[in-house]
N, C-alpha and C positions, 0 to 999 in steps of 0.2 A: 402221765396225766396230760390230758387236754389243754395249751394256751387258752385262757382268756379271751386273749383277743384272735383266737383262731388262727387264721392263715395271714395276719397283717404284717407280721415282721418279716416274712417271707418276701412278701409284695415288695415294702418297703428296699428290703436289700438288694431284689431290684432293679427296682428304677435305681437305685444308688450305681450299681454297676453301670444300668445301661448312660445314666448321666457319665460317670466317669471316665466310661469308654468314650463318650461324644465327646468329652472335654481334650484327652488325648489325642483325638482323632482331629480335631482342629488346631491345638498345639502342632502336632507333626505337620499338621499340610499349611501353617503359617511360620513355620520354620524355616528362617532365608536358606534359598539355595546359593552357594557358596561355591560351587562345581566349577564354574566359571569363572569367579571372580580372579581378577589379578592386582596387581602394584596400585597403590595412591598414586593418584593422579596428583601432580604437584602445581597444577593450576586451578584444581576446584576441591572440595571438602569429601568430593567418590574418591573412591576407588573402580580401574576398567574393570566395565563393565556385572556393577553393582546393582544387584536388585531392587535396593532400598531407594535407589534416582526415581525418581518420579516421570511417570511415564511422558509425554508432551501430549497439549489438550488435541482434543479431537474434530476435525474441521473437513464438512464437508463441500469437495472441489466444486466450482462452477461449471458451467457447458460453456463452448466454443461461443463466437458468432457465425454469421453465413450473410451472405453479402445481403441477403432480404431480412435476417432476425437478428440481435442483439445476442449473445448469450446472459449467461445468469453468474452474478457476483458470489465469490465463497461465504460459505455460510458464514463467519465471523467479520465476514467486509462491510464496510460504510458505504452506502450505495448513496452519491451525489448527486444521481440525474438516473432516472429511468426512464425517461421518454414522456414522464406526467406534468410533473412542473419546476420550478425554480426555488422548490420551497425550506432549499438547500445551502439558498445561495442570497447573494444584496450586491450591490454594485460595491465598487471598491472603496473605500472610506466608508461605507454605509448608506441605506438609503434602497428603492427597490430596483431591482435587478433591471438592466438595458437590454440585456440578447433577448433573443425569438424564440418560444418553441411551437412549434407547429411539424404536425403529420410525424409524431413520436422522435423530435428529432430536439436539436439547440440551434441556433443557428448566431452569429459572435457577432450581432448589429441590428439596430433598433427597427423592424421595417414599421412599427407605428409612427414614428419621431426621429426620422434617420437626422438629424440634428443633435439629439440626445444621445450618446452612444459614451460608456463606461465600462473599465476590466468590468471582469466579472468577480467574484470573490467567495469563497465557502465563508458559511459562517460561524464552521466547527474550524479550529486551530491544530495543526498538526506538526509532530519533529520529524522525527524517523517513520519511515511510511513506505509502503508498496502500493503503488499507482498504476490502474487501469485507464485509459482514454483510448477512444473510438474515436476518428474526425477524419470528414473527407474534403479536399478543395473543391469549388467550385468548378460544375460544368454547364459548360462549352470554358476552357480557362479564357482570360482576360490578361492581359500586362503582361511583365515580363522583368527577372529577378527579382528584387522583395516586396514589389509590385504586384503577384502574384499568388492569389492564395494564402496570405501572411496573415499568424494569428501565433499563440506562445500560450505554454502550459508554464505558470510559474510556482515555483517549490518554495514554500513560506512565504510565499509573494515578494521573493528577490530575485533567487535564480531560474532564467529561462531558460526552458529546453525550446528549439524553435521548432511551431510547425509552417509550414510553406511548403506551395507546391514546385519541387523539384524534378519533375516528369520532365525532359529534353527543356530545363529551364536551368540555365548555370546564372551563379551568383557569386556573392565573394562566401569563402568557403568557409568560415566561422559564423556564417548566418542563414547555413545551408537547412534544409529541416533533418533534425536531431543532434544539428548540433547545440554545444554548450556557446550561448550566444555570447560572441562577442570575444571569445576562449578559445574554445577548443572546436575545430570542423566533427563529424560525425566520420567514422573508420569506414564506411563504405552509405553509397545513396541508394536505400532500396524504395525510392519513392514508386508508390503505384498513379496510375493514369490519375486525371481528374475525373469527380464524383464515383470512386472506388471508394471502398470504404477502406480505411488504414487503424491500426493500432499503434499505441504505445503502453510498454510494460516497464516502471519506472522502479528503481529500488533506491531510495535515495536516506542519506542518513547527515543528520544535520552539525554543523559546526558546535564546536563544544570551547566553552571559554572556562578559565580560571582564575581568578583574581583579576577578571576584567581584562583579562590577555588571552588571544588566540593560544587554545593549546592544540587543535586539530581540528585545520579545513573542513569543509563538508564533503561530501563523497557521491557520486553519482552513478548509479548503470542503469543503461536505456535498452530496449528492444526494441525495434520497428517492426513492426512484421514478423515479429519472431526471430529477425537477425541483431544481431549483436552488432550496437552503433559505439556505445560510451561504455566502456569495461570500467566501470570501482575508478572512475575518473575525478581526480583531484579539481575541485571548485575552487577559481583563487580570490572569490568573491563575490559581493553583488552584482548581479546585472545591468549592464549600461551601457549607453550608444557612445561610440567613438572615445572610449576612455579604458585604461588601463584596470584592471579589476585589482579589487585592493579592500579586505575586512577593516570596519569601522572599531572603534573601540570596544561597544559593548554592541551587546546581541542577543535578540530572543532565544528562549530557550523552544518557542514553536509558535508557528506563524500560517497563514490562511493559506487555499491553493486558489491561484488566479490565472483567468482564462484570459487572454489579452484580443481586444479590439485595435485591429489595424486599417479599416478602411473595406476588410474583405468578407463576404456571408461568408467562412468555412464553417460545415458542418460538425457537431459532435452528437454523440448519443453514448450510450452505457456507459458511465465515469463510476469507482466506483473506489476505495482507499480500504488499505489494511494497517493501522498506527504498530511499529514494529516493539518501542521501546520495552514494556513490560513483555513483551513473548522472548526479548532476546536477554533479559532479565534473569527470565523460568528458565531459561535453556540453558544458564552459566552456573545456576543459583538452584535451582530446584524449585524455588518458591513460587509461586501459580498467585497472583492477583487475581483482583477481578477482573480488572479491564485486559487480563493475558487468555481469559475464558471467552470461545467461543460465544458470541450471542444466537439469544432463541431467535426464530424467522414465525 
């Protein structure tokens, strides 16, 4: 005898199977592979090399500079100067910005009000951080030791990395450019000529207190030029002329980047910051913030 309802239950079982079989088929291919995995790691909650870690977020690289263009900041970088304006930035204590920019560049001194002249100061706050700066000394140079193309990239606006032109220009050697001022000399001077343009690639990571007591110094690595000046160099504290360096009692937990005014036009152009704390977070932890995600461009 005929079904009623003809050929429906047929139909019915199916799409049943074919449902089924999709169901299966994505159980099996969301099924951890396990091929590879080995022992708990006994400093994070993985196990080597565990599926289940989260992969790290996805950032795409910047281009180079070339002595005529600036390159371009990674996609996730805070870009503090592009050549447009200072809209980044205020003078130090507050108040509006003293340097020059003109013909896509910075330049670290007032040439409207050379009377008026102040650091410079980000007005975003930063701890742990990977630093871009571009800056060249003035040409034809002028003076001679810190007389000379002097100007200072400051890390929470206490520790300076020094820049000055050091091209066939000797100084005393803790105040040479790249070094930690006032601390430590830079492991080799690969100063280039005057008005070349020079880099610095900074990775610096900030003092950590506990109960209002130093528990561990800040840390520093520099690149000049792509050579290795300051290795994971121990900071024994604020920066300061003619004095012993020494942490105060208590301490921000993050602080502005300051461009220092010495008397000298050095140029900078493409500044541009990576805040490291939350990606180095995700990278212990697995757990992905917002602020450890890449930003849209």
């Amino acid at each position: 005898m005929k079904s009623l309802f003809g050929t429906r239950p047929a139909k019915i079982a199916g799409i049943t199977s074919v449902i089924l079989a999709g169901a299966l088929a994505l159980a099996a291919e969301q099924k951890k592979d396990t091929s590879h995995e080995g022992p708990q790691q006994p400093w994070s909650k993985w196990k080597v090399h565990d599926m289940d870690r989260p992969m790290a977020p996805v950032v795409t690289p910047g281009t180079a500079s070339t002595a005529d263009a600036p390159g371009k900041a990674p996609s996730d970088a805070i870009v503090l100067f592009d050549g447009k304006d200072l809209s980044q930035w205020q003078a130090a204590g507050g108040g509006e910005p003293t340097f020059t920019v003109q013909n896509g560049e910075m330049l670290s001194t007032n040439l409207k009000d050379p009377k008026n002249n102040k650091y410079l100061e980000s007005k975003e706050k930063f701890g742990d951080i990977q630093l871009h700066v571009e800056f060249a000394t003035p040409s034809p140079a002028h003076g001679d030791s810190q007389g000379r193309g002097n100007s200072g990239v400051f890390l929470m606006g206490k520790f300076e990395i020094q820049v000055l032109d050091n091209y066939n220009n000797a100084t005393y050697a803790d105040g040479a450019c790249s070094a930690l001022y006032g601390q430590y000399p830079p492991q080799v001077n690969v100063c280039r000529p005057p008005g070349e343009w020079q880099t610095y690639d900074i990775i610096f990571h900030r003092p950590i207190y506990k109960d209002d007591k130093l528990a561990e110094p800040a840390y520093v690595t520099v690149l000049q030029n792509g050579v290795l000046t300051q290795d994971h160099h121990r900071i024994e504290g604020p920066t300061g002329h003619r004095i012993v360096a020494k942490y105060p009692d208590k301490f921000p937990e993050t602080g502005p980047l300051q461009l220092q005014f010495h008397g000298n036009p050095v140029h900078y152009r493409n500044i541009w910051v990576r805040p490291l704390e939350a990606l180095e977070h995700q990278q212990a932890t697995g757990e992905v913030t917002s602020s450890a995600a890449p930003k849209a461009k």
